[in-house]
N, C-alpha and C positions, 0 to 999 in steps of 0.2 A: 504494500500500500504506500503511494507516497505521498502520504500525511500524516504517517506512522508517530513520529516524533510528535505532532501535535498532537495528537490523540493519546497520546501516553503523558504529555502533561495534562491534559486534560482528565484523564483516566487518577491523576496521580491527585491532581486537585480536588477535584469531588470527591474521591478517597479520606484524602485528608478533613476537609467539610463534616463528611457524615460520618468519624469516627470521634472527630472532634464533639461532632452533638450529640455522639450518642454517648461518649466518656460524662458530655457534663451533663446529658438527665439523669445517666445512671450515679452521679455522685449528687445530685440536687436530693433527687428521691431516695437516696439509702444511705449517705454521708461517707460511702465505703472508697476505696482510693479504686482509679483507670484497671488498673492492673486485671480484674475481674474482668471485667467487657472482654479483655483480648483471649484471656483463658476461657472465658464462654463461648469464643469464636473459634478456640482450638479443641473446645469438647467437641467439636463438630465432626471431627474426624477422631479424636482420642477419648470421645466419651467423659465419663464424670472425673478421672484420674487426671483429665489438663486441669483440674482443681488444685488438687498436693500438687501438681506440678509447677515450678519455678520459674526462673528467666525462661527456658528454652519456650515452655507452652506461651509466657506470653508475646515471645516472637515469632513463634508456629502464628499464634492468631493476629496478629499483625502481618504475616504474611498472607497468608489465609484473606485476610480481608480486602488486603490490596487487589490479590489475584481476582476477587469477584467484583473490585470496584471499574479493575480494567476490561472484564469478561464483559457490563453491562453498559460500560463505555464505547466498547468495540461495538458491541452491537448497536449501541445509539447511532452513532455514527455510520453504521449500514442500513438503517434504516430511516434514518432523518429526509435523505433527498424522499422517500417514499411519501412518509408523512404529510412534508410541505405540499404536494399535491394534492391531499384532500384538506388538511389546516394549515392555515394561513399565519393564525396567531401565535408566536413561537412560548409565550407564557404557557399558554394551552396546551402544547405539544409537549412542555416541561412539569405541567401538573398530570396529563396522562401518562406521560413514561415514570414521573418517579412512584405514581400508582399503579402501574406496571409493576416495576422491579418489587415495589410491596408485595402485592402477588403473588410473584414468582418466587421470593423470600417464604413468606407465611407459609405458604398453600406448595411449594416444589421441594425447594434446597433444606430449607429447613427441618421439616418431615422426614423426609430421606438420611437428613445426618445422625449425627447420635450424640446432637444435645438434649439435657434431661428437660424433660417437659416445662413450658411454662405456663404459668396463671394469663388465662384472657382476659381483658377488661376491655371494652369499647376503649376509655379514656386511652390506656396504656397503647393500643391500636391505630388508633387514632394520630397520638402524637409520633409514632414509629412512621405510620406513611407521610404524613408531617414531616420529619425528615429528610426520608426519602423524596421528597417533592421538591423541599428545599434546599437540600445540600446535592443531591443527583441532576433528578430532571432538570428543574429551571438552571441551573448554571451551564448543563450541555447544551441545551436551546439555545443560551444564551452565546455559547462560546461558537455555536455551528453558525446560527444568523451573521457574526461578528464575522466570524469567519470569510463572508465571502461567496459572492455567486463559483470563484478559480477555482477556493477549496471545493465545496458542493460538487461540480463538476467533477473535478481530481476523481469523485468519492464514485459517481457515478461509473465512471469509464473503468475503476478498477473491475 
């Protein structure tokens, strides 16, 4: 692809975004230190034991997270010139993909891994696609429109 490089800072930013918001709800709502989040993100693959597990699980989940922030990025951007032909309004396009990747989160990857079960709440829901709305969708919307008819195109012809 060549706009590989932009799409992987891009990939790398809304990364950054949504682990960032999700460290500070998870430390608003439980006063407990980041450290948790990333071992939650490495039970994913090592089950309840990335808990007692140390530095390495919370860089497992730090990697872990990245790898699916560039997974949903990559796909953004194969699918963005699609989009713009049926919505116009790139806000729009950034509030249905980051409730997308919610989705695909809750209801696919999530399920399938072997993090220990969690408590539903509408509220707690709610503010997770919130997130993902905000720190995903709308900045890649944001960063595609910016982007440029060249990029767009580039995306196309790959």
């Amino acid at each position: 692809m060549k706009n590989l490089n932009q799409i992987l800072k891009a990939g790398l930013l809304v990364g950054t975004l949504d682990i960032l918001a999700a460290c500070l709800q998870f430390f608003i709502n439980t006063s407990k230190e980041p450290s948790v989040v990333f071992k939650f993100i490495a039970s994913g693959v090592f089950g309840t034991k990335a808990f007692s597990g140390g530095v390495p699980m919370i860089i497992a989940g730090l990697i872990f997270h990245y790898v699916i922030a560039l997974a949903f990025t990559f796909l953004f951007f194969t699918l963005y010139p699609k989009m713009r032909l049926f919505i116009k309004n790139n806000i729009l396009i950034g509030i249905l993909y980051g409730a997308f990747v919610w989705l695909v989160m809750k209801f696919i990857v999530v399920p399938l891994s072997a993090t220990p079960p969690q408590p539903f709440t509408y509220k707690g829901e709610a503010i997770a696609m919130g997130i993902l709305i905000v720190c995903i969708g709308i900045p890649l919307s944001i960063i595609a429109a910016r982007s440029g008819r060249k990029f767009i195109k580039a995306l196309e012809d790959d």
